[in-house]
C-alpha positions as a Markdown table, in Angstrom:
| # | Residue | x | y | z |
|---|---|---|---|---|
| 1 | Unk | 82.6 | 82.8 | 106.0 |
| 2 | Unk | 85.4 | 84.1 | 107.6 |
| 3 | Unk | 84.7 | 87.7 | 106.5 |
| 4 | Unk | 87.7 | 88.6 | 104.4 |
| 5 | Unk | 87.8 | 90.4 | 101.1 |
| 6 | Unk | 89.1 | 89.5 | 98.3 |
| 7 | Unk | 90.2 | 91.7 | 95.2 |
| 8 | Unk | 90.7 | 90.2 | 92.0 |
| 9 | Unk | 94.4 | 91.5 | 90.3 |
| 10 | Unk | 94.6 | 90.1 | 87.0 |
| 11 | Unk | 98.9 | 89.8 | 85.7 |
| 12 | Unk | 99.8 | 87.9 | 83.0 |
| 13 | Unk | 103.0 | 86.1 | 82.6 |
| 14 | Unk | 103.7 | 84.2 | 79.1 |
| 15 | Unk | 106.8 | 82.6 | 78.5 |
| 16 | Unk | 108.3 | 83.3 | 75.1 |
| 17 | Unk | 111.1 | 81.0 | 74.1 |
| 18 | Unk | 114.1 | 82.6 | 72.0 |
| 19 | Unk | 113.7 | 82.2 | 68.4 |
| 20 | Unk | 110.4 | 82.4 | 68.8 |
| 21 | Unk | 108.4 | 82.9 | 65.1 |
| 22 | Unk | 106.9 | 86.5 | 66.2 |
| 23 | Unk | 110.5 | 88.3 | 66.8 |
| 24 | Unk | 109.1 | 88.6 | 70.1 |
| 25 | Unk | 111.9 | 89.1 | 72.7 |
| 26 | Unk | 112.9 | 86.4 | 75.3 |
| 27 | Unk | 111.2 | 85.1 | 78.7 |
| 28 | Unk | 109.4 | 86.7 | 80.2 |
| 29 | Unk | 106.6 | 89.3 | 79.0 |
| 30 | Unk | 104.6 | 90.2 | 81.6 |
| 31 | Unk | 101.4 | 92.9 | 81.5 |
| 32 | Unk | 98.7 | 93.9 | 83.5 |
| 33 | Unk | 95.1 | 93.9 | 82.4 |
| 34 | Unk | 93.7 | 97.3 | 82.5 |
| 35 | Unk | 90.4 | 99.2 | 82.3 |
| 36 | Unk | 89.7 | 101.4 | 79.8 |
| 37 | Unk | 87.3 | 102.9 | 81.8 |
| 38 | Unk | 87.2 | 106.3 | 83.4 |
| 39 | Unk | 84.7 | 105.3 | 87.0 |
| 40 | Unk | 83.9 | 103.1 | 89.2 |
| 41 | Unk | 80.5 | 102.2 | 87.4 |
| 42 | Unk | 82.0 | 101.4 | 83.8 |
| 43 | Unk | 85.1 | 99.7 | 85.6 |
| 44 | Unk | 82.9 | 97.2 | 87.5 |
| 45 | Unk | 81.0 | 96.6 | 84.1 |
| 46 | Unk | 84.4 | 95.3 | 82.8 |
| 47 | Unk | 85.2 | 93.4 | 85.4 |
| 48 | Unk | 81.9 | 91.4 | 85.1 |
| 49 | Unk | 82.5 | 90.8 | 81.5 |
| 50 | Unk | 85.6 | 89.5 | 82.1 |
| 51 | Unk | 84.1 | 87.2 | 85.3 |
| 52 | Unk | 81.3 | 86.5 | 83.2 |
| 53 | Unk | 78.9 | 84.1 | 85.0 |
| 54 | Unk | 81.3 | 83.2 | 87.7 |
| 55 | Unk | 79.8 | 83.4 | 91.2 |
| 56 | Unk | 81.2 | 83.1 | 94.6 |
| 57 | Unk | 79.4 | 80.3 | 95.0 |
| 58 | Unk | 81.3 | 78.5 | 92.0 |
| 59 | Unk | 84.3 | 78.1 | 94.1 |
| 60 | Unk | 85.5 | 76.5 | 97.5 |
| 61 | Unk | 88.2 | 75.6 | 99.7 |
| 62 | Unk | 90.3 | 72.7 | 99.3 |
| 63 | Unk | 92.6 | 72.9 | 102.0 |
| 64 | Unk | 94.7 | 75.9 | 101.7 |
| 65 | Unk | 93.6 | 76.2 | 97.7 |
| 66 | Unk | 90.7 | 77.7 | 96.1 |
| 67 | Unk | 89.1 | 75.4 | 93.4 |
């Protein structure tokens, strides 16, 4: 490998359309996903349940994409 790092930042962006059923307001909402836990330890327990199974070895270059 080429010995880089790579850190995982999880943003979401969902596009709500105007008049949409929910009163929600208009484009965009954006958030961040967050831990709800105070350490390191707990924190990287989340992270893994988000991941779930997913390995490093599930993924690969495809030119200048990951897939």
């Amino acid at each position: 490998m080429r010995g880089l790092d790579v850190t995982l930042t999880p943003f979401l962006l969902m596009d709500i359309p105007p008049q949409n059923p929910e009163g929600q307001p208009a484009f965009p909402w954006r958030g961040r996903i967050a831990s709800g836990s105070d350490g390191n330890a707990a924190a990287a327990d989340d992270v893994a349940a988000f991941l779930g199974a997913a390995a490093r070895d599930d993924f690969r270059l495809d030119g200048d994409r990951v897939v």
